[in-house]
Backbone as CSV, one residue per row, in Angstrom:
resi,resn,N_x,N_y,N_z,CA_x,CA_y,CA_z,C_x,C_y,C_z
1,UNK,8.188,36.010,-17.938,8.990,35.165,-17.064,8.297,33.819,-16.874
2,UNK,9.229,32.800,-17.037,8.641,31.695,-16.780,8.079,31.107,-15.543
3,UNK,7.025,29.948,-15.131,6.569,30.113,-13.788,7.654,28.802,-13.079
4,UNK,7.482,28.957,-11.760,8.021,28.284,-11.008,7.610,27.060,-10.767
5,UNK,8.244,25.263,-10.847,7.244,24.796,-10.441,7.753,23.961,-9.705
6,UNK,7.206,22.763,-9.163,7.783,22.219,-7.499,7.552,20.765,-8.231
7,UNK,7.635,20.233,-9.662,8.195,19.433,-9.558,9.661,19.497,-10.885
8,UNK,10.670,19.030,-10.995,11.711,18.669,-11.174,12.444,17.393,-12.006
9,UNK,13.186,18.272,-13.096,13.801,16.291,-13.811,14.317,15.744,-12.942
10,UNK,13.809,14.402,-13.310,14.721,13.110,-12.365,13.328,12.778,-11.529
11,UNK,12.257,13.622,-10.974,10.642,13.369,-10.124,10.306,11.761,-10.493
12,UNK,9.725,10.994,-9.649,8.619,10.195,-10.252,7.249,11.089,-10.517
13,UNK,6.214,10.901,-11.427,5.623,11.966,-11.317,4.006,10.486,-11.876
14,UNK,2.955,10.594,-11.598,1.752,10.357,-12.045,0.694,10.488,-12.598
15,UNK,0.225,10.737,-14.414,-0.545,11.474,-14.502,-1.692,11.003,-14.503
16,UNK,-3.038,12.459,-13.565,-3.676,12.655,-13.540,-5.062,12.845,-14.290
17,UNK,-4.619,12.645,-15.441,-5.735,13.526,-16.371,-5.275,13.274,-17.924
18,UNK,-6.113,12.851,-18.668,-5.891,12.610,-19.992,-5.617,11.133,-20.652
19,UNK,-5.455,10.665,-21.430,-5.368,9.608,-22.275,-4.648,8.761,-21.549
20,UNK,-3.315,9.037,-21.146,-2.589,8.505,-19.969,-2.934,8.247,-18.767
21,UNK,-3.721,8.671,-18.170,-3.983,8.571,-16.925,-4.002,7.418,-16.249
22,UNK,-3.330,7.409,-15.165,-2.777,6.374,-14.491,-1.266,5.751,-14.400
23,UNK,-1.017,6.398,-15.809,0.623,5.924,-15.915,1.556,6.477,-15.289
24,UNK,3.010,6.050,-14.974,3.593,6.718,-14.084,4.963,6.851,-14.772
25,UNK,5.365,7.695,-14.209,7.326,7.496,-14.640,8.014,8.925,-14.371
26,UNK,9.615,8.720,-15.024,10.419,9.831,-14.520,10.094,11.123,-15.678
27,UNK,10.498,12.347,-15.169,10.175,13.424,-15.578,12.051,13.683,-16.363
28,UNK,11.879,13.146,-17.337,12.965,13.247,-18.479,13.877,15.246,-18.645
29,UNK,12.670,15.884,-18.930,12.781,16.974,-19.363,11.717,18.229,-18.881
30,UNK,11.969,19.236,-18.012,10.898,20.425,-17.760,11.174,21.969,-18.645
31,UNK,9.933,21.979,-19.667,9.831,22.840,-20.536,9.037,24.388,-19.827
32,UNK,9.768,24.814,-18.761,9.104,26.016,-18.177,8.340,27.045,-18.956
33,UNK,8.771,27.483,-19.841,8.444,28.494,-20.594,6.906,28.178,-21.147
34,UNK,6.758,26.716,-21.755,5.557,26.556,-21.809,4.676,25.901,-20.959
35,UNK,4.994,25.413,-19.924,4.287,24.927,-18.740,3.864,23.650,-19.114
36,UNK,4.847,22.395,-19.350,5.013,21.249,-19.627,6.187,20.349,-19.496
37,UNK,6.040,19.404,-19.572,7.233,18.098,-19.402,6.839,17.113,-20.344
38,UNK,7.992,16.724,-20.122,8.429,15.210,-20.787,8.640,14.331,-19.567
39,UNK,7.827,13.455,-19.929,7.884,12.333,-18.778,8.126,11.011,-19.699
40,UNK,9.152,9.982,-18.896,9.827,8.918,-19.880,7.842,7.877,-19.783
41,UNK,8.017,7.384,-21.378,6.989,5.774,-21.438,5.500,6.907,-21.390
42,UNK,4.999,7.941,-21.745,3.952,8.766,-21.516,3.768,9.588,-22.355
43,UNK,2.700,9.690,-23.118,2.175,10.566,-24.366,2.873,9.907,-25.691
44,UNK,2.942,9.005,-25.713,4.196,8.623,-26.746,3.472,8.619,-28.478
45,UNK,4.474,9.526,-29.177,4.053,9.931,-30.349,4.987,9.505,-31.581
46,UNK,4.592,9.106,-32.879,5.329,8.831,-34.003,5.412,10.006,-34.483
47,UNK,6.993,10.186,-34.845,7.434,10.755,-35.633,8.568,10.403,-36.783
48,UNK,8.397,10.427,-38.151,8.787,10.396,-39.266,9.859,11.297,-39.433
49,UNK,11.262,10.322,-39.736,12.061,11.048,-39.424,13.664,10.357,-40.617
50,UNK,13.599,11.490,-41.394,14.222,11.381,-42.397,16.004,10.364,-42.812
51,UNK,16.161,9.966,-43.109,17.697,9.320,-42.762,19.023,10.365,-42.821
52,UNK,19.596,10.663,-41.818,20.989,11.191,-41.858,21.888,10.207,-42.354
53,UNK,23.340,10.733,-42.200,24.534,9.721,-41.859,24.725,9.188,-40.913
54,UNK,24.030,9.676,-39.362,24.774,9.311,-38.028,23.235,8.382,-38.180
55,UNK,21.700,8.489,-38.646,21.151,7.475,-38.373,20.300,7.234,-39.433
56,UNK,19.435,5.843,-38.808,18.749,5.492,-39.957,16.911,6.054,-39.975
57,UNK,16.677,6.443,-41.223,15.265,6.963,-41.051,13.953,6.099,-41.199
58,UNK,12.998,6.787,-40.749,12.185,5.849,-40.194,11.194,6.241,-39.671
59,UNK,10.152,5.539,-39.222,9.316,6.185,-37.685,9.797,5.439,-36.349
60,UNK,10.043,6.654,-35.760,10.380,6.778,-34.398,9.111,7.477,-33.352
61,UNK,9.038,6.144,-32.118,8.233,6.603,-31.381,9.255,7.168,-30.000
62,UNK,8.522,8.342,-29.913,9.099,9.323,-28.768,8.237,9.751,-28.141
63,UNK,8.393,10.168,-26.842,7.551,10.886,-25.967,7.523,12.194,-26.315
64,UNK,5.735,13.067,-26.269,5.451,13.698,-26.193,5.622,14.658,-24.986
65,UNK,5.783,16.151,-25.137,5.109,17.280,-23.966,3.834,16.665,-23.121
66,UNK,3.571,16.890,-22.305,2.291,16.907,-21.198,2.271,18.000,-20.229
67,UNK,0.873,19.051,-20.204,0.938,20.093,-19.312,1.118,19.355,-17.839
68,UNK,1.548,20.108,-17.219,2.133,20.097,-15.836,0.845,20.107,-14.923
69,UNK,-0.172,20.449,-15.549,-1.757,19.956,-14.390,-2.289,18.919,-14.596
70,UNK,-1.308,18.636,-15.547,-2.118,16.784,-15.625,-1.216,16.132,-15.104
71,UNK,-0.422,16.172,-13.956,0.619,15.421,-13.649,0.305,15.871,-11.997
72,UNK,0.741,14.851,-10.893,0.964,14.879,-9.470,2.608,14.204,-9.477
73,UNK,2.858,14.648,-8.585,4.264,14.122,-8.035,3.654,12.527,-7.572
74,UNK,4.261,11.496,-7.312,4.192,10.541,-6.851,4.782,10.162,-5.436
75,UNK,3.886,9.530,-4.375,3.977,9.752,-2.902,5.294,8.635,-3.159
76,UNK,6.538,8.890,-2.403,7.751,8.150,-2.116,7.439,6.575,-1.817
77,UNK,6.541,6.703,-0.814,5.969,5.916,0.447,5.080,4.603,-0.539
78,UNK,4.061,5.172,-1.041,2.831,4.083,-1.620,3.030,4.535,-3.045
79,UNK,3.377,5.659,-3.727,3.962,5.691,-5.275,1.857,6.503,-5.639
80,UNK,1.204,6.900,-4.684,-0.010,7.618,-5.097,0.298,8.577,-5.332
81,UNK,-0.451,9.509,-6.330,-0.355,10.858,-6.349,-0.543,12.269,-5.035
82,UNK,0.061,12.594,-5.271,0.426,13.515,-3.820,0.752,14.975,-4.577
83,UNK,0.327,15.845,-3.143,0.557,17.162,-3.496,1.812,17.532,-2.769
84,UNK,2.929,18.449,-3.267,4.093,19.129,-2.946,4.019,20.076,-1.838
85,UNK,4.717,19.843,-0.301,4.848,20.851,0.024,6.397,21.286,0.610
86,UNK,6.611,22.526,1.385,8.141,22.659,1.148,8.158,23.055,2.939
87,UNK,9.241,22.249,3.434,10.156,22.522,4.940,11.240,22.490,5.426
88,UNK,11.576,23.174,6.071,12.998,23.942,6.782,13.309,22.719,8.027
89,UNK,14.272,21.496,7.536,14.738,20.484,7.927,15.577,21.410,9.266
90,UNK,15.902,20.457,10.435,16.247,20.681,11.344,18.259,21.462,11.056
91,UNK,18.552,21.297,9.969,20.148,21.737,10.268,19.886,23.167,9.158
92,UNK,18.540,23.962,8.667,18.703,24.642,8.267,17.933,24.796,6.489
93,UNK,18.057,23.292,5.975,18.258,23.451,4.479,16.389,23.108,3.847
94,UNK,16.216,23.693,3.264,14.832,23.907,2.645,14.510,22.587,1.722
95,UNK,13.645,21.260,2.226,13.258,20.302,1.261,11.770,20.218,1.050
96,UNK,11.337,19.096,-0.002,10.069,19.310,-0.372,9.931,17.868,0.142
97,UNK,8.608,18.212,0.776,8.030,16.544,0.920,6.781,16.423,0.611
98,UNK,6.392,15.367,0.572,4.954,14.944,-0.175,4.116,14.950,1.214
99,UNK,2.900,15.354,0.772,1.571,15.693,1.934,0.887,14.430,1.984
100,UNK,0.606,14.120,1.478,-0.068,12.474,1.717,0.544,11.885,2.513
101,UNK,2.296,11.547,2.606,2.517,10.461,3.740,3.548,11.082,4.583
102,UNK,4.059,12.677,4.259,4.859,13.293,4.989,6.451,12.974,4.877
103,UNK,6.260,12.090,3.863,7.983,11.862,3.637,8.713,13.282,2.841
104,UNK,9.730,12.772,3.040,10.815,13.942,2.378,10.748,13.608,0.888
105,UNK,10.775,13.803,-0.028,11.262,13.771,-1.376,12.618,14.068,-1.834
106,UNK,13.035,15.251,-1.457,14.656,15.432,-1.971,15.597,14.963,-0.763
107,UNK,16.730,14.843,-1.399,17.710,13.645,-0.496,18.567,14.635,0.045
């Protein structure tokens, strides 16, 4: 079973750790099964890529996978890396907000 994780496509997200580090952006795609994402402008890799009919071939640079521990959510507030936590808003409904500045994250 795949694991659960608390951040989400569409996140700003910041990574932490690796070649990238420091760069920031949206979380394009979450690959649960292997415990990674695609984050847009981050890990970005050439790939050689043959000509169809619908396009033309070539090298194409695309974003790479990145494990999910090299990544922090990004604080709403100042855009720093922040850790996820989760609360029971006053009319009932369960959101996540960032611990660093206590804002809400989901709308």
């Amino acid at each position: 079973m795949a694991a659960k994780f608390k951040i989400k496509k569409g996140d700003q997200v910041v990574v932490i750790a690796g070649r990238d580090k420091g760069r920031s952006g949206e979380v394009l795609k979450v690959l649960r099964a292997e415990n990674r994402l695609i984050v847009q402008g981050v890990n970005m890799v050439k790939r050689h890529t043959r000509q169809s009919p619908g396009q033309t071939g070539g090298i194409v640079n695309k974003e790479g996978s990145i494990h999910i521990s090299n990544v922090a959510m990004a604080d709403p507030k100042g855009g720093a890396a922040t850790r996820v936590g989760y609360r029971f808003l006053d009319d009932g409904t369960k959101v996540r907000f960032a611990r660093r500045s206590g804002e809400v994250i989901d709308r």
